[in-house]
N, C-alpha and C positions, 0 to 999 in steps of 0.2 A: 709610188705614193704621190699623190698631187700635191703641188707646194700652194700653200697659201699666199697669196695675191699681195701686194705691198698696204695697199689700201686699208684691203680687211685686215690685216695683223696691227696695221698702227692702231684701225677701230678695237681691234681686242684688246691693245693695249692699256686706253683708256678707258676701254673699261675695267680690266682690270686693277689701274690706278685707283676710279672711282672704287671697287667694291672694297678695294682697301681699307677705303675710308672709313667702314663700317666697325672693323676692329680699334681702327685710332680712333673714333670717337667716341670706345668703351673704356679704354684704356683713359682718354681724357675724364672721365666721368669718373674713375676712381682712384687719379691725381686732384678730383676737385674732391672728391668725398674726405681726401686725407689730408688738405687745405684746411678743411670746415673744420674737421679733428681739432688740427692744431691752435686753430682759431677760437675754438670751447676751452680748450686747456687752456693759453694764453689769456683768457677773459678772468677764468676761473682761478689762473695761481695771478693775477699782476691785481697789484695798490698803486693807484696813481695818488701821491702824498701830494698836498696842496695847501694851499690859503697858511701858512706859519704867519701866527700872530704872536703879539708882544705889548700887551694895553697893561698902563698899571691902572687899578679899580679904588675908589674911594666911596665907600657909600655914605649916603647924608640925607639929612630932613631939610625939605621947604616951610620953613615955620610960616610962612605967610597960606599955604596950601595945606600946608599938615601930609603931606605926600613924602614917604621914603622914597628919595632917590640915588643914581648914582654918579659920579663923576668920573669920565673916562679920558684917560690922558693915555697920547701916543707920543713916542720918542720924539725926542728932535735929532739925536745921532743914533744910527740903527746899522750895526757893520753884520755880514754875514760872512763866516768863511767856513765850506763846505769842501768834505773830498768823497767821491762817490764811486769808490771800486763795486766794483759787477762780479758776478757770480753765477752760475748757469745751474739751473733746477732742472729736472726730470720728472717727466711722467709715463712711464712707458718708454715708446720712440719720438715723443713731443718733448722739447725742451722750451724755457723761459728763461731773459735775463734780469735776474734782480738784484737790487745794490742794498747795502745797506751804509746812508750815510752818515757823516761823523760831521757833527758842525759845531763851530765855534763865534759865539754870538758875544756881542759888547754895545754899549750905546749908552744913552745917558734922556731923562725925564725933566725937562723942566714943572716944576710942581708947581710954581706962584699959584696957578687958578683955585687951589685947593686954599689957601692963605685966604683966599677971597669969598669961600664959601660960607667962614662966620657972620658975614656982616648981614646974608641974606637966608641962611638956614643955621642947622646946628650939626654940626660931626657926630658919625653914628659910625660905631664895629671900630673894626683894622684897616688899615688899608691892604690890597694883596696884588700883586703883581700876578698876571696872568697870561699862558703862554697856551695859543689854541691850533690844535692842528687836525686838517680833513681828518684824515686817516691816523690813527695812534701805532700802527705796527708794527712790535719791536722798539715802542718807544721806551728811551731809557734816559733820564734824565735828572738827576740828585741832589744837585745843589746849586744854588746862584748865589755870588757874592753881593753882595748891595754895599756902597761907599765903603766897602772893605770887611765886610763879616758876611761872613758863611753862613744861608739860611737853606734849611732843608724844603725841596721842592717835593708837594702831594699830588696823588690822582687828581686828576681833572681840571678843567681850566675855570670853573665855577661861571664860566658865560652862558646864556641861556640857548644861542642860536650857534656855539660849533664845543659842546660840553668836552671832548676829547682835549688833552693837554696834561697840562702841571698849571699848578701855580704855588705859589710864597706865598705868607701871609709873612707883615713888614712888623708887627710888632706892636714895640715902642718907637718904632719912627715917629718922630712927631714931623707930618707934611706939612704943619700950619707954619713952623718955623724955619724952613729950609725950601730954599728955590729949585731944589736941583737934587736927583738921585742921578747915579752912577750905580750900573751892573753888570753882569758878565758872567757866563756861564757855559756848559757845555752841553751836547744832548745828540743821541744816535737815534737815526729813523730809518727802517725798513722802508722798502717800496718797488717798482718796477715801473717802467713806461713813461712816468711823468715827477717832477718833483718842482716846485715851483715854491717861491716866497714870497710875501708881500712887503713891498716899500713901503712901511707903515709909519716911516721917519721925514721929517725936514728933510732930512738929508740921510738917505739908504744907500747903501754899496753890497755887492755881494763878489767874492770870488771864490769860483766852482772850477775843479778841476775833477777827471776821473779819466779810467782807464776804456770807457767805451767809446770808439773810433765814428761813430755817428748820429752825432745827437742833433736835433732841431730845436732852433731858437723860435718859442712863441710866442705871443703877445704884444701889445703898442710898445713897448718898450724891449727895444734889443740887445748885447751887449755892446759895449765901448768898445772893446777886443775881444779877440779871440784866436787861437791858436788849436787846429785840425790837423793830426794828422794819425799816422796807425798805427801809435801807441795809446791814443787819446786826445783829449780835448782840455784845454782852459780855457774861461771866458772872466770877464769881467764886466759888472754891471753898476752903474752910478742915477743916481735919481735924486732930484731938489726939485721938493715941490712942498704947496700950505697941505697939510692934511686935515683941513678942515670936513671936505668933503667926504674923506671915508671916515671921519671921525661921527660923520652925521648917520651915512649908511650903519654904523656901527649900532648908533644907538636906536638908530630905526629897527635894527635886527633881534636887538636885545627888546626892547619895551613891545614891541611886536610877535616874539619868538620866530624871525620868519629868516630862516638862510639864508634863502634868494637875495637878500639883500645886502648880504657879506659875497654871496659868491659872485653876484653882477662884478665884485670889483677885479674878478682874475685875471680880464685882460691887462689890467694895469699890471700883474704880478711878473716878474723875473721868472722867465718858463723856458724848462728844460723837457724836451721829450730825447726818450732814447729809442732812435728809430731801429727796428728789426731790420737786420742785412736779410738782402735777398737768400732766401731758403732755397732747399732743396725743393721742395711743393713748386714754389714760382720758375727757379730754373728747368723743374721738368716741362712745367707746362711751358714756356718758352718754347723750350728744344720739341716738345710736341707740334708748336706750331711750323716747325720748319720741315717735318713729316712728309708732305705734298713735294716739297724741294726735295729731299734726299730721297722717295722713291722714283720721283720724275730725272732727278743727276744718274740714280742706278739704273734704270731704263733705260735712259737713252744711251749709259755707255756700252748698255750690254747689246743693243739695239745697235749700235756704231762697229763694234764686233762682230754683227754677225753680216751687216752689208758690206762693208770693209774687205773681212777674211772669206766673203761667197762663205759662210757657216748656215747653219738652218737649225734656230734655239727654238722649240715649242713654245705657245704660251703658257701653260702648265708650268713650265721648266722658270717662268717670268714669273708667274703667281707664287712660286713656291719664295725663288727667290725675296720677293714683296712680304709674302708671309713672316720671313726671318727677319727681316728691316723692321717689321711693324713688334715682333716680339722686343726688339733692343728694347721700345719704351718701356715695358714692361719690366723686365732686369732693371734698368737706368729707375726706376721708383722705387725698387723693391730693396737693392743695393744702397742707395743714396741716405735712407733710413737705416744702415747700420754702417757706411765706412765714409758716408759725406759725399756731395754732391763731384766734388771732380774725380776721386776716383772710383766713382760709379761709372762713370761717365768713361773713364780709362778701359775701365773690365769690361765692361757693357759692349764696346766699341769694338771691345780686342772679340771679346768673344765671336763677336757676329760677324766680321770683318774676317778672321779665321775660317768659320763655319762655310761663309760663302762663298770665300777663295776656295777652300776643297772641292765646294762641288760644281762652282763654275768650271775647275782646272779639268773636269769629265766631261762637261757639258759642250767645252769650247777645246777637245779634243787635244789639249796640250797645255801641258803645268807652268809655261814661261808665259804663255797668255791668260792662266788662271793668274800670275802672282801680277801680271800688270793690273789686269781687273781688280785687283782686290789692294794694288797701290792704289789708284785710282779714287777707290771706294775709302779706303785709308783718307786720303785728303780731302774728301767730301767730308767726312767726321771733323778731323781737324778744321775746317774753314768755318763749320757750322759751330763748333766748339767755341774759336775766335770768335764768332758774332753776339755769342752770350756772352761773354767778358768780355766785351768791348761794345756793352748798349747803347751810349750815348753815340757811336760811327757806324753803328751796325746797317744803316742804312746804305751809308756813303760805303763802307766795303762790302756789303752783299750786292752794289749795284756794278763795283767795278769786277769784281768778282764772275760774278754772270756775264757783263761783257769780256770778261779775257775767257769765257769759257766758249760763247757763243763763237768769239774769234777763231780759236781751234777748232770746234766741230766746222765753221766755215772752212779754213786751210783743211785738214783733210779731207774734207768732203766735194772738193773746188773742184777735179776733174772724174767724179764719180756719175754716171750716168743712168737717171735716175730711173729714167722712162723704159730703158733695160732692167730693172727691178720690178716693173708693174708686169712682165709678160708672167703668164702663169703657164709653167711646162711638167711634162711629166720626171723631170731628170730628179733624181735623187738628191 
């Protein structure tokens, strides 16, 4: 039988490598089809809670206008202290992390302006403390004390432009003759992805603790501190400012009915996102992309064996091998959806790394040169495995990496002579 030419088997090789490609790039198409999945479900179970407001309401006539209006007073001290353990949902093989928080709010009202509304209208209704939140999900909230008595909190926050909430209605408070209310209460909100509060006070604080290991700090205002690590996070937040300005948005949003101009104020708001750890979806596709590296590392080791050991591996024998390597992704997404991404990624590895030492150990005519091929092929898994877990150097160790590998094939290859490889004979 005529031996194939050095030339022509490298050119089969690559193309072999190329037609590979064909299978990896179906296989990637439905790692992204099951991305999207996850991405419908995550849109479909998460409540990003926002904008918590805290306005007490006094409505009143303009006797000079003859106009019902209302007077809106924002705290001058506004404390938030929030704890936000996490919980994981299911839908299928899609999961989502949702919290549900527990908050404990205090702060205090200066009223004079209300004192002052006699002199140029007339006092009309109750006054009612009013508490508005984006999202109401799982809101549960029952009572707020006011200067020391228990007042039962209702549906709704009676604002025009974010209706979801509680509110108090104060009574017999009499605002005309008291500078100052003091309150304090409690209230749990559902949510997922985002939770956020507004600084609605002279002077807001908030401290948020929970058990999720990655959250992102957003908005013009950051926290003071904060404390990262993998049991969770605490942050603390401080803000001293006039609240004139959203005092204005506010009532622009109410006399207007128009949102947008409560929600313009988010960037001012203490924002917490809980960012999604890297998935099993983003790690396959990862490890897909390094697909070209780990059939081009098996190639050529199997390729080094056979100029090496004078062996003669068909290309057939190359494809079939390429064939197994390209199934791993396949296992590695299908596994990763029912036992988690690293020990998919363990099975995955063992299996085919197994598979292909058997039949190299036939191929390459001896089982002590099958088990080194398939050491070999062993540390290619492993090195690529290190490069996903370690994204941020992954550069810097798959560049040094490739140079200690190129160095080896250099050293064995130093007195091989290559131009005795290109003769084509009849010899077996």
């Amino acid at each position: 039988m005529k031996k194939i030419g050095l030339g022509i088997k490298i050119g089969l090789l690559l193309l072999i490598t190329v037609v590979l490609q064909l299978p990896i790039s179906l296989i990637k198409n439905i790692v992204a089809e099951r991305q999207d999945n996850q991405t419908q479900v995550t849109q479909q179970l998460s409540k990003n809670v926002g904008g918590e407001q805290l306005i007490l309401v006094q409505p009143y006539q303009n006797t000079a206008k003859g106009a019902v209006l209302k007077e809106y007073i924002l705290p001058t001290e506004l404390q938030f202290t929030s704890d936000l353990p996490t919980t994981t949902l299911k839908r299928g093989i899609y999961t989502l992390e949702k919290f549900t928080s527990a908050n404990a709010v205090q702060g205090s009202f200066n009223t004079s302006a209300i004192a002052q509304l006699s002199k140029n209208g007339k006092i009309l209704g109750t006054p009612y403390l009013s508490m508005a939140v984006k999202e109401a999900s799982g809101l549960e909230a029952k009572t707020v004390k006011i200067n020391g008595t228990n007042l039962s909190l209702d549906a709704g926050s009676l604002l025009e432009s974010m209706s979801s909430g509680r509110h108090a209605k104060l009574g017999e408070l009499d605002l005309t003759n008291q500078t100052s209310v003091n309150f304090a209460f409690e209230f749990k909100l559902n949510g997922s992805t985002k939770i956020a509060y507004l600084p609605l006070g002279e002077h807001s604080t908030l401290q948020l603790k929970s058990n999720w290991a990655s959250p992102k700090f957003t908005g013009e205002q950051l926290p003071v501190s904060r404390d990262i690590n993998a049991q969770g996070f605490s942050a603390n937040w401080e803000s001293n400012q006039p609240n004139a300005t959203i005092k204005q948005a506010i009532i622009n949003a109410e006399s207007e009915k128009n949102p947008e101009s409560i929600q313009a104020m988010s960037n001012a708001a203490f924002s917490t996102e809980l960012l999604q750890t890297v998935d099993q979806y983003q790690l396959t596709e990862r490890t897909v992309k390094y697909s070209i590296l780990l059939i081009g590392m098996t190639f050529l080791t199997f390729f080094l064996f056979e100029v090496l050991r004078d062996l003669r591996v068909h290309p057939i024998q190359y494809a079939l091998v390429g064939v197994a390597l390209s199934i791993f992704y396949l296992l590695l997404l299908a596994l990763s959806e029912k036992v988690g991404f690293n020990w998919a990624y363990a099975i995955a590895s063992t299996a085919c790394v197994g598979q292909i030492t058997f039949y190299v150990s036939h191929v390459l005519h001896s089982v002590k040169r099958g088990a080194g091929f398939g050491a070999l092929l062993s540390a290619i898994y492993l090195a690529i495995f290190g490069l996903l877990q370690a994204e941020e150097m992954a550069l810097l160790i798959g560049s040094v990496s490739l140079f200690i590998v190129m160095s080896a094939i250099m050293i064995a290859t130093r007195r091989l002579n290559w131009y005795a490889l290109t003769d084509v004979n009849d010899n077996p």
